[in-house]
VOGU-3710 file (C-alpha; in Angstrom, 3 decimals, decimal comma):
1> xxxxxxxxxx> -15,920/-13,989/8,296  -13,043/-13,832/6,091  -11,024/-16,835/5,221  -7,519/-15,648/6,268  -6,418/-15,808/9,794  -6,239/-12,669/11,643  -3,775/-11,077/13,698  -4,229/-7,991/15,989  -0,683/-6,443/16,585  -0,577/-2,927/18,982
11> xxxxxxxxxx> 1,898/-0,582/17,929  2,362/-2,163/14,628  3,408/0,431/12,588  6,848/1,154/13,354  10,076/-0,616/14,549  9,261/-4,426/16,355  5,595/-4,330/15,152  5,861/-3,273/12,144  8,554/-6,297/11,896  5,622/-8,506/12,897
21> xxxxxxxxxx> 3,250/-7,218/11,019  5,198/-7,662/7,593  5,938/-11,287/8,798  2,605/-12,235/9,668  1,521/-10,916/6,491  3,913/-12,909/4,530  2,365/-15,812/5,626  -0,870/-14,880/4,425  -2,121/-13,431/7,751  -4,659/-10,412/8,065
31> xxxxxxxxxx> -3,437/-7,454/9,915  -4,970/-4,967/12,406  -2,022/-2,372/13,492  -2,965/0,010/16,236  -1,491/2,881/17,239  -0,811/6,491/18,592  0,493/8,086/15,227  -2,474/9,310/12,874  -2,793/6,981/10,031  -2,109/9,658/7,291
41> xxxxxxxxxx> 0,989/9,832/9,214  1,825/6,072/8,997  0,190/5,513/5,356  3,276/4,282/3,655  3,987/1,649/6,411  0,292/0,386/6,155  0,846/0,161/2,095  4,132/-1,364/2,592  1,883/-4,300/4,805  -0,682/-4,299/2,227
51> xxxxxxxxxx> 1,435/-4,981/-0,679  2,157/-8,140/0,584  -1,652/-8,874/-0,411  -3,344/-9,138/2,622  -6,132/-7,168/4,382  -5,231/-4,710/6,477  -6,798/-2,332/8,586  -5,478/0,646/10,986  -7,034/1,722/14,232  -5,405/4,884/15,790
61> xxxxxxxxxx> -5,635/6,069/19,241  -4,186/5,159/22,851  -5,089/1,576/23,725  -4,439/2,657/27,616  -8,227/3,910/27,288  -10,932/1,712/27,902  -12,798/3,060/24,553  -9,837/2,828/22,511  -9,798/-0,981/23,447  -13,246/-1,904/22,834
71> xxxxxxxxxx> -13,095/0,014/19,573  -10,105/-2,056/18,114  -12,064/-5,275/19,041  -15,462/-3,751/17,641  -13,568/-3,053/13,794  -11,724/-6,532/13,914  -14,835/-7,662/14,534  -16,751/-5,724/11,709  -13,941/-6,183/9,372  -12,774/-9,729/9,801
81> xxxxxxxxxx> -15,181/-11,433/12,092  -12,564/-13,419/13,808  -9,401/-12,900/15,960  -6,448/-15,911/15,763  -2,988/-13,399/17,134  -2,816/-11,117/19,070  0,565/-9,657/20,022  0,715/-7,448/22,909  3,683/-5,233/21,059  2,976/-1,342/22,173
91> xxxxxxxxxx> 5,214/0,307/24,807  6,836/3,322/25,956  10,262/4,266/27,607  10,073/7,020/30,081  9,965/10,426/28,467  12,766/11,415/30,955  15,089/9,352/32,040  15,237/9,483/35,709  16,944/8,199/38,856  14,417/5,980/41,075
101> xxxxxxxxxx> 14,761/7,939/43,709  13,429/11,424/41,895  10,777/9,369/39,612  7,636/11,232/39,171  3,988/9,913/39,505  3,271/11,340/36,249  5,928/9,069/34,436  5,753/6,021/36,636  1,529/5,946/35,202  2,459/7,018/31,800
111> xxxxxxxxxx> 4,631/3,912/31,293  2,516/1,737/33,286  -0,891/2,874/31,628  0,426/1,972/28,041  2,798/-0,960/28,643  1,052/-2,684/31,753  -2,183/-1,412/32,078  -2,858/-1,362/28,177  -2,151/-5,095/27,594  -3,685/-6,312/30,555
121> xxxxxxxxxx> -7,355/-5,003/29,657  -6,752/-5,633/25,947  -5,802/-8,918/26,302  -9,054/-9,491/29,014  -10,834/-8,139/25,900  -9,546/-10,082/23,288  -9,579/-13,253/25,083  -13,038/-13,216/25,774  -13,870/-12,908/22,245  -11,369/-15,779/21,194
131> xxxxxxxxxx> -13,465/-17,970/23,738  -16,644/-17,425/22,107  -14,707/-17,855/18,847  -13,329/-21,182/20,048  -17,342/-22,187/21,509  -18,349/-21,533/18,233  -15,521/-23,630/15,626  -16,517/-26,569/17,877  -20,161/-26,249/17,556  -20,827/-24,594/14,319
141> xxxxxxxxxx> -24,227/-23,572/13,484  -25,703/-25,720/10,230  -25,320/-22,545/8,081  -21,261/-22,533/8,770  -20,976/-26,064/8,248  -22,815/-25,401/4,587  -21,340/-22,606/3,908  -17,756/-24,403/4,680  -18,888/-27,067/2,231  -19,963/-24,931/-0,269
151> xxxxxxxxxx> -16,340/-23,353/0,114  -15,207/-26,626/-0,656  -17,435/-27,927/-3,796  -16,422/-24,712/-5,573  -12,470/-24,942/-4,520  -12,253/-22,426/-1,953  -10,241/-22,900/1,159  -12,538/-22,815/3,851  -11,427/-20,661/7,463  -8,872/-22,489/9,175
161> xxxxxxxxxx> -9,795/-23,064/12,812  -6,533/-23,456/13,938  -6,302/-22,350/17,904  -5,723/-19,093/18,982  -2,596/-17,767/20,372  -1,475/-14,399/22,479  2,120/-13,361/22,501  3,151/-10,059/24,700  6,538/-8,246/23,797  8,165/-7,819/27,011
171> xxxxxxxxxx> 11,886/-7,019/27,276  14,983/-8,398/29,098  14,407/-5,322/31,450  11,522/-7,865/33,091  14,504/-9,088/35,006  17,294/-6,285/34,434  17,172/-3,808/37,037  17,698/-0,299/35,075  17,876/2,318/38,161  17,227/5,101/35,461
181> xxxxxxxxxx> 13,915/4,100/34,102  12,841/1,958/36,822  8,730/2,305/35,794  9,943/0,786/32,238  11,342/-2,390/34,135  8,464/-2,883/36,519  6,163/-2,769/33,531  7,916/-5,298/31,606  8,338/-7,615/34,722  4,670/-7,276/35,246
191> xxxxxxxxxx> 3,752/-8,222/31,928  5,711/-11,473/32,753  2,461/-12,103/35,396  0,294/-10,802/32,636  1,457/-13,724/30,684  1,417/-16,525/33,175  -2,100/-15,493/34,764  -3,914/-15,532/30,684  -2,178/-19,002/30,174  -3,337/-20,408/33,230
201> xxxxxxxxxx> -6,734/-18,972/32,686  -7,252/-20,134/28,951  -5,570/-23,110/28,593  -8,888/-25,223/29,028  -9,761/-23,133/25,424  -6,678/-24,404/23,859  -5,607/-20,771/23,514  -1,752/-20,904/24,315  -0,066/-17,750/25,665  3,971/-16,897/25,490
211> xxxxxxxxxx> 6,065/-13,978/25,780  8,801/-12,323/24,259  11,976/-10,396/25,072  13,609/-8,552/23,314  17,496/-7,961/23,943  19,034/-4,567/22,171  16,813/-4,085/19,146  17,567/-2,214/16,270  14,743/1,038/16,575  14,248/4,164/16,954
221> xxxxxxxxxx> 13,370/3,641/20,532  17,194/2,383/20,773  18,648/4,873/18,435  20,236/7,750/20,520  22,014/4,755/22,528  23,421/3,627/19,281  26,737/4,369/20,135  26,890/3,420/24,003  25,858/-0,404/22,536  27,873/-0,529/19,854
231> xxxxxxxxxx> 30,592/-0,399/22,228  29,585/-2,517/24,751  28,147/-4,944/22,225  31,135/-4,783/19,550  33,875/-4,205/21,894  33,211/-4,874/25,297  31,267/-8,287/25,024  28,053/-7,679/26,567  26,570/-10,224/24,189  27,552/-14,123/23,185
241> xxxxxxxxxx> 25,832/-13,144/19,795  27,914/-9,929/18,485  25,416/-8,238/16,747  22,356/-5,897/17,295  18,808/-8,064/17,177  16,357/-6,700/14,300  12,857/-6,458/14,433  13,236/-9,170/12,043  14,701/-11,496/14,776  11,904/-10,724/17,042
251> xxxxxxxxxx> 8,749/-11,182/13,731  10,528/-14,953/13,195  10,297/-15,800/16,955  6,228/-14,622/16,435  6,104/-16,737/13,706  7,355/-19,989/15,784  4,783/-19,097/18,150  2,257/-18,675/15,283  2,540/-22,071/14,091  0,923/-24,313/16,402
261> xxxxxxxxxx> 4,227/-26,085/16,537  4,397/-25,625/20,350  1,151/-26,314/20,997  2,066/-28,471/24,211  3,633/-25,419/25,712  2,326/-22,341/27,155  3,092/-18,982/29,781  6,788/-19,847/27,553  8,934/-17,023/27,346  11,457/-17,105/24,263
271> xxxxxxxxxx> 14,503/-14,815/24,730  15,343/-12,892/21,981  18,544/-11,172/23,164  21,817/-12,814/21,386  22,333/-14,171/24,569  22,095/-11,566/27,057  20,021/-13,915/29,762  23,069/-16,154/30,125  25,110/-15,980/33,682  28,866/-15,965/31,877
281> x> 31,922/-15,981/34,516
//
C-alpha cells in the first residue's frame, strides 16, 4: 500500500477531469484517470499530471462495461492498494442533438450506459472495496500496525486513514429540462438518486457522498456553443456571475469535498454554475 491517498477520477484526461486530476495531484494525491481515448493518445495530459510528482496510472476503455469496471478496480488495487476519491466525472452529450419526440433508442442507451449506468455499477464497485478498506484501518492486522511504526521510527509518514469520499459530476441539466437532448438530462437527474441512495447506504462506514453541477463550463464538450453563451452569458444575463466556469472552478469545489471539512454532511450537492440555480424575477 502506498502512502499517498488515492483518487480514482473517470474521464480524467481531458476538460473537468483532467481539472481534477491536476488538483488532486497538487495536493499530493495519487491519480487513476480512465478513459475512452488510447493512452498514447492522451500521453502528454498523463505527463502533465505526473509532473506534479505523484503516481499516476491510466486505464483505457469504456467503463459502461462490466469488465472495464472491475479492471480499473483490479489495477488501483495492484498499483496502490487503497482507494480514498472517487469522482464519478465521465459523460457524454448526445451524438445528435434531437427533439424528444424523434429521440432514438440507440442514443437514449448510449448516454444512459456511460453517464447513468457507468457510475452506478462503478460506484457499487468501488464502494464495496472502500468498506473493506474502512473494516480493515479500524482493525489493522499486527503486521500494519508494525509496519506503521516502523514508518514512524525511521521518519516516514505513515498512510493516512482519513475516510473515504465519492463525488459524481452531474450538471445543472439534473433539473433543467433541455427538450433537445432530453437522454443527457434524465441521466444527470438520475445521477442525483445515484448520489442520495450511496450516501444513505454508506454513511454507517463514514464514507460521505456529494455531487456536483456544473453550470456552462469552459470544454470542448461546450465549445461549438461558444458563441450562443457568450451572448446569453455576457449580454443577455443568464448568469449572476458573468463569466464562463473553468474546470478549475469545478477541481476547487472537489477539493472542499476532499478535505474532510464537511464531514457532518453528506448526499450534498454543491452548485457550481455562477449562479444559474437561483429563481431571479
Amino acid at each position: 500500500m502506498i502512502t499517498n491517498k488515492v483518487a480514482l477520477i473517470t474521464g480524467g484526461a481531458r476538460g473537468i477531469g483532467l481539472g481534477i486530476a491536476r488538483q488532486l495531484a497538487s495536493e499530493g494525491y495519487a491519480v487513476a484517470l480512465t478513459g475512452r481515448t488510447a493512452e498514447e493518445q492522451v500521453k502528454e495530459q498523463i505527463a502533465e499530471v505526473k509532473a506534479l510528482g505523484v503516481p499516476v496510472i491510466y486505464i483505457g476503455g469504456d467503463v459502461s462495461t462490466d469488465e472495464n469496471r472491475k479492471e480499473v478496480i483490479q489495477r488501483i488495487d495492484s498499483e496502490f492498494g487503497r482507494l480514498d476519491v472517487l469522482v464519478n466525472n465521465a459523460g457524454v452529450a448526445p451524438k445528435i442533438r434531437m427533439d424528444i419526440l424523434s429521440t432514438t433508442e440507440e442514443s437514449f442507451d448510449f448516454v444512459m450506459d456511460i453517464n447513468l449506468k457507468a457510475a452506478f455499477f462503478l460506484t457499487q464497485l468501488a464502494a464495496n472495496y472502500m468498506v473493506e478498506q474502512v473494516k480493515r484501518c479500524l482493525s489493522p492486522p499486527a503486521g500494519l500496525t508494525a509496519a506503521k511504526e516502523g514508518a514512524r521510527a525511521a521518519g516516514v509518514s505513515p498512510p493516512v486513514n482519513t475516510a473515504p469520499v465519492i463525488i459524481n459530476i452531474s450538471s445543472i441539466s439534473a433539473y433543467t429540462a433541455s427538450t433537445m437532448r432530453g437522454e443527457y438530462c434524465i441521466s444527470k437527474a438520475g445521477m442525483g438518486m445515484v448520489t442520495m441512495l450511496f450516501a444513505d447506504r454508506l454513511a454507517e462506514y463514514g464514507i460521505n457522498v456529494y455531487e456536483i453541477r456544473p453550470g456552462i463550463i469552459a470544454t470542448d464538450m461546450t465549445a461549438g456553443v461558444k458563441e450562443k453563451y457568450d451572448r446569453l452569458i455576457l449580454e443577455e444575463g443568464l448568469l449572476p456571475i458573468k463569466r464562463w466556469g473553468l474546470p478549475e472552478d469545478i477541481a476547487n469545489a472537489v477539493s472542499i469535498l476532499c478535505s474532510g471539512k464537511l464531514a457532518y454532511a453528506t448526499g450534498e450537492v454543491l452548485n457550481i454554475d455562477g449562479g444559474f440555480h437561483l429563481r431571479r424575477l
